[in-house]
Backbone bond lengths (Angstrom), bond angles and torsions (degrees), N, CA, C in turn:
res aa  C-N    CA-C-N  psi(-1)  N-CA   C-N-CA  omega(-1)  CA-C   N-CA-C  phi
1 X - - - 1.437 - - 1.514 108.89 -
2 X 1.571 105.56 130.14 1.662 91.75 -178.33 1.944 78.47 -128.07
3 X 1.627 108.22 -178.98 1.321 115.42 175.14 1.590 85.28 -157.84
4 X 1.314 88.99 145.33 2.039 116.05 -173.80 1.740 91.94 -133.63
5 X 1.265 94.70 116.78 1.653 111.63 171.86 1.573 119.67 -123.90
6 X 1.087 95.69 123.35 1.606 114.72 -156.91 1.827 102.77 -132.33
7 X 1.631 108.44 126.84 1.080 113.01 -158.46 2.217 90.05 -106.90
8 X 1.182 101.28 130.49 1.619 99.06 154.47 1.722 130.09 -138.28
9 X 1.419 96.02 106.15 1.668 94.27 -138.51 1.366 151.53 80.18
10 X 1.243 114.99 -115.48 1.528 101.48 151.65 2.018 114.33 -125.13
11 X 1.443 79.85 48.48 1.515 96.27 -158.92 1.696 86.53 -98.63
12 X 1.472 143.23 149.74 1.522 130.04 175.51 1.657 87.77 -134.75
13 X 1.621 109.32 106.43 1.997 92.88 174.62 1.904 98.08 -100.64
14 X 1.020 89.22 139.56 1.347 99.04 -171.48 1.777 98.11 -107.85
15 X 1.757 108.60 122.76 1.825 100.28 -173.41 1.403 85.52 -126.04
16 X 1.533 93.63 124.69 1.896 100.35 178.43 1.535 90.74 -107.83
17 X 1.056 107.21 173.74 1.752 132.28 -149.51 1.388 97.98 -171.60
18 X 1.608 95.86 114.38 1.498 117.29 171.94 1.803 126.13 95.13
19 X 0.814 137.16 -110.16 1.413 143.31 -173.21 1.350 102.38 -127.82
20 X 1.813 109.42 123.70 1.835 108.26 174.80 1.534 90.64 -121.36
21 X 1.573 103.12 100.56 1.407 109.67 177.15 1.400 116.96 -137.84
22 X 1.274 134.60 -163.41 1.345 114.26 -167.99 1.212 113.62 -89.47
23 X 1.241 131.75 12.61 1.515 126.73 151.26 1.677 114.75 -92.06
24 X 1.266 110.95 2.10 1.823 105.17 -175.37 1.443 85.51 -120.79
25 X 1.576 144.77 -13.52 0.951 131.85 -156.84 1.874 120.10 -75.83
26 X 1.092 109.76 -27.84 1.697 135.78 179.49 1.408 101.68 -67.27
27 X 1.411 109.78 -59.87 1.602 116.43 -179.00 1.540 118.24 -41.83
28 X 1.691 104.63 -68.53 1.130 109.49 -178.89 1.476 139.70 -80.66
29 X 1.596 99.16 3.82 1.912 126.91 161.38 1.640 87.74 -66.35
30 X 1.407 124.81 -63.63 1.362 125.41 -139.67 1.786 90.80 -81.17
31 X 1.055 129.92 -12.26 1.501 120.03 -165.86 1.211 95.98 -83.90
32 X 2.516 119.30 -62.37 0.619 106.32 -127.41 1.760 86.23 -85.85
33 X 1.349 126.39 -32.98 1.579 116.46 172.63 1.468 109.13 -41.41
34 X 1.503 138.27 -44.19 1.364 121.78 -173.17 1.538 112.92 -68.24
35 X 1.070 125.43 -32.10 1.226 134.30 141.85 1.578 140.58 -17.85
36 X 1.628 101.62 -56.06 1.100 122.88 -159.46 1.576 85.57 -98.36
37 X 1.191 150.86 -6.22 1.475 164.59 -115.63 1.805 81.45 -146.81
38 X 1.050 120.12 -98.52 1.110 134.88 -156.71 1.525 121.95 -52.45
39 X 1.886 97.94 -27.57 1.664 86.53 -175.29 1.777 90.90 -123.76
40 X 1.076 93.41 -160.74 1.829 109.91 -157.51 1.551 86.19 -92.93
41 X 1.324 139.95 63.25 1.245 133.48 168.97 1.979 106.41 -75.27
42 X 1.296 81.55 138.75 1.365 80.41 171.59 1.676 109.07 -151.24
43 X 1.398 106.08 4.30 1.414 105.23 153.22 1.739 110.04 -168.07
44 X 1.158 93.40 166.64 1.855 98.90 -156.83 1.170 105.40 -126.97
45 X 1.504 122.45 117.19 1.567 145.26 152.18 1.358 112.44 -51.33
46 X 1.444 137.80 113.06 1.438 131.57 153.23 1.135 109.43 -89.18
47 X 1.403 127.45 89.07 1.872 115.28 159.97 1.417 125.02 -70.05
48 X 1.349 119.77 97.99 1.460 120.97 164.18 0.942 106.93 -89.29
49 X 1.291 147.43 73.62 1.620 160.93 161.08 1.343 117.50 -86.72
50 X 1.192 121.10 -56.54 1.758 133.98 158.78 1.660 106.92 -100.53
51 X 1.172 129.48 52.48 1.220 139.72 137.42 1.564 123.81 -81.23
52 X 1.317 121.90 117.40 1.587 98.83 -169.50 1.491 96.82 -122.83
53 X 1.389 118.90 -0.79 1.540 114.51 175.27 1.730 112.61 -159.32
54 X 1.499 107.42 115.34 1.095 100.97 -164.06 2.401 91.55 -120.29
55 X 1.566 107.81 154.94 1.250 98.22 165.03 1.780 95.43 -134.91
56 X 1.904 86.59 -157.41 1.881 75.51 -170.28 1.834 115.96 -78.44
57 X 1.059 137.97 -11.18 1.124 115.32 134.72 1.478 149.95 -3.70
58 X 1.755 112.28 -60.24 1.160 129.41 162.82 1.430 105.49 -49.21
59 X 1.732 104.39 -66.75 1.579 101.16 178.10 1.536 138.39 -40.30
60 X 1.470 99.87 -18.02 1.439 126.86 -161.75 2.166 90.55 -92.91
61 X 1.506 108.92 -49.16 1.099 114.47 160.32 1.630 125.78 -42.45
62 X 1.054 102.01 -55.53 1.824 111.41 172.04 1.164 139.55 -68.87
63 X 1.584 102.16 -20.70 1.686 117.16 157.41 1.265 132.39 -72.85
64 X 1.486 112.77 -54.51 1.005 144.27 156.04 1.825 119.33 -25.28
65 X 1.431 103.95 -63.22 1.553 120.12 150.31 1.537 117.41 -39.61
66 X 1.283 89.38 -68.78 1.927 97.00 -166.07 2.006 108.05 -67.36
67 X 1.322 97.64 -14.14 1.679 93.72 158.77 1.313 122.41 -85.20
68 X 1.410 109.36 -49.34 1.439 106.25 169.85 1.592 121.76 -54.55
69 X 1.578 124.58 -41.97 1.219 117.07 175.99 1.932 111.90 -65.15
70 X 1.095 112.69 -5.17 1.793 105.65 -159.63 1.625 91.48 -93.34
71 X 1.941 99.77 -33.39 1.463 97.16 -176.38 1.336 118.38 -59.41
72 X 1.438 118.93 -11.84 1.827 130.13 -157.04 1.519 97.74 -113.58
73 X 1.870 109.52 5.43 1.628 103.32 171.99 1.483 98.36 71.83
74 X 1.647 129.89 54.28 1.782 114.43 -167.84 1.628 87.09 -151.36
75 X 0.864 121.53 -169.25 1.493 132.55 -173.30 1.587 99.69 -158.95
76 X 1.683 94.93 157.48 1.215 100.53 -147.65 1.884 108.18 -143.74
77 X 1.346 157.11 62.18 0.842 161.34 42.86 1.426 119.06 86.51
78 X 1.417 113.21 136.01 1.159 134.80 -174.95 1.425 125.28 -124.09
79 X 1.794 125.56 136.29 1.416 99.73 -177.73 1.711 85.01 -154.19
80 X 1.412 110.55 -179.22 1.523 140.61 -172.85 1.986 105.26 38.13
81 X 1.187 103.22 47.74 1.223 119.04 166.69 1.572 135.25 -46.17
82 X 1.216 154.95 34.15 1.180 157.86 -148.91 1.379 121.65 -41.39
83 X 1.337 123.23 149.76 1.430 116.96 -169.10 1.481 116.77 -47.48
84 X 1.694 110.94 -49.95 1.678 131.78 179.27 1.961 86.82 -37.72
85 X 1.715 98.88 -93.86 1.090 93.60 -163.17 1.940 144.12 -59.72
86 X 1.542 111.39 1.64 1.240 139.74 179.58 1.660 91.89 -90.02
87 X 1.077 144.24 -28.78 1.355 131.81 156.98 1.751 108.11 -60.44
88 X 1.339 124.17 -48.48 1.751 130.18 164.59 1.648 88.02 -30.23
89 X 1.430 116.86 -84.40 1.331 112.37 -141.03 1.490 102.00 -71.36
90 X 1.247 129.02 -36.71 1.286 109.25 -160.84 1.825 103.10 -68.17
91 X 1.371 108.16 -31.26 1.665 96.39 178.63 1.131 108.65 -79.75
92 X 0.785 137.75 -38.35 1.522 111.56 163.32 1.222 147.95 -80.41
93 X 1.690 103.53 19.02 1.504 114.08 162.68 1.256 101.76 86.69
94 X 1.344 142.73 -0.58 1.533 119.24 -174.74 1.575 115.66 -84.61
95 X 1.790 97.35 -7.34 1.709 82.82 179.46 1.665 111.37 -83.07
96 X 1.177 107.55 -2.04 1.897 123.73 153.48 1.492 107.40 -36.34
97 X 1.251 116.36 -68.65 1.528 122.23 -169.36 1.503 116.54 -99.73
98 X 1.116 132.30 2.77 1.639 122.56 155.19 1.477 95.41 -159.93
99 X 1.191 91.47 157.64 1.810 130.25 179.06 1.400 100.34 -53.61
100 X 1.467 123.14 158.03 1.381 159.68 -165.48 1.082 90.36 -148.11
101 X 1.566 125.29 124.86 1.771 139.58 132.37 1.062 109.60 -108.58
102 X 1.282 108.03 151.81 1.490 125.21 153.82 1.866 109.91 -29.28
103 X 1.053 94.41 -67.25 1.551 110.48 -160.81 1.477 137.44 -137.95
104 X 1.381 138.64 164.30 1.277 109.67 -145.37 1.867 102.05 -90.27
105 X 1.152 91.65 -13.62 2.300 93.75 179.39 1.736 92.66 -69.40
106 X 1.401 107.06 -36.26 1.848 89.49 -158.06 1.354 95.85 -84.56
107 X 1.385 154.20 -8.80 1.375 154.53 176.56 1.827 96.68 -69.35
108 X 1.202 97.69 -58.70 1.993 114.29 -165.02 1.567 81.55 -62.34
109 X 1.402 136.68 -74.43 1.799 125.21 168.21 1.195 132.30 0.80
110 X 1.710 93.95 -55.98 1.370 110.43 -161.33 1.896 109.89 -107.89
111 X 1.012 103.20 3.63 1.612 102.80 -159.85 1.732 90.84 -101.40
């Protein structure tokens, strides 16, 4: 599992790479909050694009986020979703509470 965090504005897209499971899940809580701590985030990119295996952990990852960003008044967004893991979100309801794009320009478009 690697994660590449890239700030545009007060935009923070966060692109994880590889497996967000309960051994990558701690890591990338602690990155992307120190992150989200330090700079003027005020809304958050999830790229699951090179995600190739996600369990509920991850989910536990994505909530967790999307509370902390709502608490900071920010919105919080999802993009490059794959069929595997877009079955994750839709059962468990999170595409209920934030957006799915295609991609990371049409999220920053649309956000």
């Amino acid at each position: 599992m690697n994660l590449k965090l890239t700030n545009r504005g007060t935009t923070l897209i966060a692109a994880i790479i590889g497996e967000l499971d309960h051994h990558s899940s701690e890591h990338i809580i602690q990155k992307l909050d120190a992150e989200m701590m330090k700079s003027a985030t005020k809304n958050l990119i999830m790229d699951f694009s090179k995600v190739n295996f996600m369990d509920s952990s991850g989910i536990g990852v994505v909530i967790g986020r999307y509370k902390k960003i709502q608490r900071l008044n920010g919105k919080l967004c999802i993009t490059g979703v794959n069929d595997r893991i877009s079955r994750i979100f839709n059962v468990s309801g999170l595409l209920k509470l934030m957006p799915a794009y295609e991609n990371i320009d049409d999220a920053i478009n649309k956000m």
